[in-house]
C-alpha positions in Angstrom: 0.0 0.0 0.0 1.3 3.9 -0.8 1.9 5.8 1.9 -0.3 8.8 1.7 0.8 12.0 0.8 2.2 14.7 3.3 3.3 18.2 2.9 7.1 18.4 3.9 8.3 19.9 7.0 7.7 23.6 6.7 9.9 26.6 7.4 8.8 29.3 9.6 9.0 32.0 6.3 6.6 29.6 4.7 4.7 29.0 8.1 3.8 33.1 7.6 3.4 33.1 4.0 0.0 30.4 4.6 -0.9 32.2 7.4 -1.1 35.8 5.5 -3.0 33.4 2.7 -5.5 32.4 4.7 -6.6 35.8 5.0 -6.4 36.3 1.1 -9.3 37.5 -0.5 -8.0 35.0 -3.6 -10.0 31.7 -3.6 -7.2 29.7 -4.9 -4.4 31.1 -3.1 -6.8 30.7 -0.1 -8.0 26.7 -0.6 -4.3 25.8 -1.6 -2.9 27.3 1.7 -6.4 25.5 3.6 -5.0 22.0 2.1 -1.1 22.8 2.9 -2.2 23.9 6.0 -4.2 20.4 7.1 -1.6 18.5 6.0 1.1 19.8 8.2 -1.5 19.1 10.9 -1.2 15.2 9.7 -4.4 15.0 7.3 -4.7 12.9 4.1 -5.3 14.5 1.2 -8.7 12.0 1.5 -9.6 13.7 5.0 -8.7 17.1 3.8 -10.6 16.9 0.3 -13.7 16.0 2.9 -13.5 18.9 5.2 -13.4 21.5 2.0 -15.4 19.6 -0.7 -12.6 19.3 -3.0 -11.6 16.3 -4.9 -8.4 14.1 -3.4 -6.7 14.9 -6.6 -6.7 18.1 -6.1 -5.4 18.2 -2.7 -2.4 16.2 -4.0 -1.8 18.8 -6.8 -1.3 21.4 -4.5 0.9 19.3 -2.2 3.2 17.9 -5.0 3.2 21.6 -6.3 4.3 22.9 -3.2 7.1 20.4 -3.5 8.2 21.5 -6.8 7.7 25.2 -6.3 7.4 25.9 -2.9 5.3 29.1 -1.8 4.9 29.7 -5.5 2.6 27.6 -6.2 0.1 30.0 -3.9 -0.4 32.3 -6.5 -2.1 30.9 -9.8 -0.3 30.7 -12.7 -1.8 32.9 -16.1 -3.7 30.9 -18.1 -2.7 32.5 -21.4 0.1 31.1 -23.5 3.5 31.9 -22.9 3.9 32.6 -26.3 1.2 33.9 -29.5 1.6 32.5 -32.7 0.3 34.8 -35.1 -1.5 32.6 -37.9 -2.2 35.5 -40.2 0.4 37.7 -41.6 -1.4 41.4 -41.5 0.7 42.7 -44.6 -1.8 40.1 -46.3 -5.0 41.9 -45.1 -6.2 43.7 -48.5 -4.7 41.1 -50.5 -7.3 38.8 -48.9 -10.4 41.6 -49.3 -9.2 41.5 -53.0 -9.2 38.1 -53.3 -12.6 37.5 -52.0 -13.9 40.3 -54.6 -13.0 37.5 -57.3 -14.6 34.5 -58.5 -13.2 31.3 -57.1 -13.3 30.1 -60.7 -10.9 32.7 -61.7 -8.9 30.7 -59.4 -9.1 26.9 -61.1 -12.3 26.4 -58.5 -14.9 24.7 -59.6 -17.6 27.1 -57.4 -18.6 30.3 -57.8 -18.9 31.2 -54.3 -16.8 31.6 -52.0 -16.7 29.4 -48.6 -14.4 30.5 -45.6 -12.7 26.4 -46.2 -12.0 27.6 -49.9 -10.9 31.2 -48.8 -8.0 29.6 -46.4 -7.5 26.4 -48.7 -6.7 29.0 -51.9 -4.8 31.5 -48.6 -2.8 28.6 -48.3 -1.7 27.2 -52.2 -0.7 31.0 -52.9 2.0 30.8 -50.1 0.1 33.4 -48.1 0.2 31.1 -44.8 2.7 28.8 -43.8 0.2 25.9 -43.1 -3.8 25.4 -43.7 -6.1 27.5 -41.4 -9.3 26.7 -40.7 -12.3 28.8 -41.9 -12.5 29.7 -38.4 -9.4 31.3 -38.2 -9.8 32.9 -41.6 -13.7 34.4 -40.4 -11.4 36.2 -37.1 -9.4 37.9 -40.0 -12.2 39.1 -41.6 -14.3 40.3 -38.7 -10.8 42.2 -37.5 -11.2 43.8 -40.9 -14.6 44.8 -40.4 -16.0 42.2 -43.1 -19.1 40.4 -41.9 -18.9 36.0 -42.9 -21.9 34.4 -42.4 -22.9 32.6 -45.5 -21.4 31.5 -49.0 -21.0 35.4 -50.6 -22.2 35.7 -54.3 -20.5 38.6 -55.5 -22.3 39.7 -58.5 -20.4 41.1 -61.8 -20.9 40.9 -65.5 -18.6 41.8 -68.3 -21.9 43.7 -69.7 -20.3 47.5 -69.6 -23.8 48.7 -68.7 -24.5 46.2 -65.6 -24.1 48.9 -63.2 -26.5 51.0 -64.8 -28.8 48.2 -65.4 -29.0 46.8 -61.6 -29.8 50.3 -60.3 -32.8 50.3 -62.5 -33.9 46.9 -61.9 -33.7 47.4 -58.0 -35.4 50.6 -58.4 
């Protein structure tokens, strides 16, 4: 049988730093100094994960992190990434509003309307990103540029020199 987990010895510096974080108005850095806390009193993590409604696995988390880090692991960590990958290249930003103001069949497509799949699939053959996107990630780019994706777009042109002049009539 494993012998249950304990909280090392502590050092009177650390003894302080859970006392001042009991008092914290930060529920995490308050629950893990409750858990590090009952285990210097002799708890299992079982017992303590009873008396605050937590599950065991979390009271051993905090007490192997307090191992690894010491105090440090009081204060949560960010939940961001430590570094952003930027998918889309900005300098491309009007290339891409151009592109979607063409037919896809100008293109070698064989659809005249253009899908957010198709708009990062053709992104992607012209060397514009360095691996597929998703029509996701391509629908961000547009709504950072103000354009607004919600369906399949039919943009509407004719080779007629008077089409302008002939829509405006017909919509009138």
């Amino acid at each position: 049988m494993k012998q249950p987990l304990f909280v090392r010895p502590l050092a009177d510096c650390e003894r302080a730093a859970l006392r001042e974080g009991l008092r914290s108005p930060d529920a995490f850095t308050l629950r893990r100094c409750q858990i590090l806390s009952q285990s210097e009193q002799g708890r299992t993590p079982p017992q303590i994960a009873v008396s605050l409604a937590c599950s065991s696995h979390a009271v051993r988390n905090a007490l192997r992190a307090f191992a690894a880090e010491g105090t440090a692991c009081l204060r949560q960590k960010p939940k961001r990434p430590k570094t952003i990958h930027f998918v889309w290249p900005k300098e491309r930003d009007e290339e891409l509003r151009a592109l979607l103001h063409q037919s896809p069949r100008n293109l070698g497509k064989p659809t005249s309307l253009w899908t957010l799949n198709l708009a990062a699939q053709v992104c992607f053959e012209k060397g514009w990103t360095q691996r597929l996107l998703s029509g996701e990630a391509i629908r961000l780019v547009l709504k950072r540029l103000g354009v607004g994706w919600k369906r399949a777009k039919h943009w509407l042109v004719s080779p007629d020199p008077q089409y302008a002049r002939k829509k405006n009539c017909a919509t009138s």
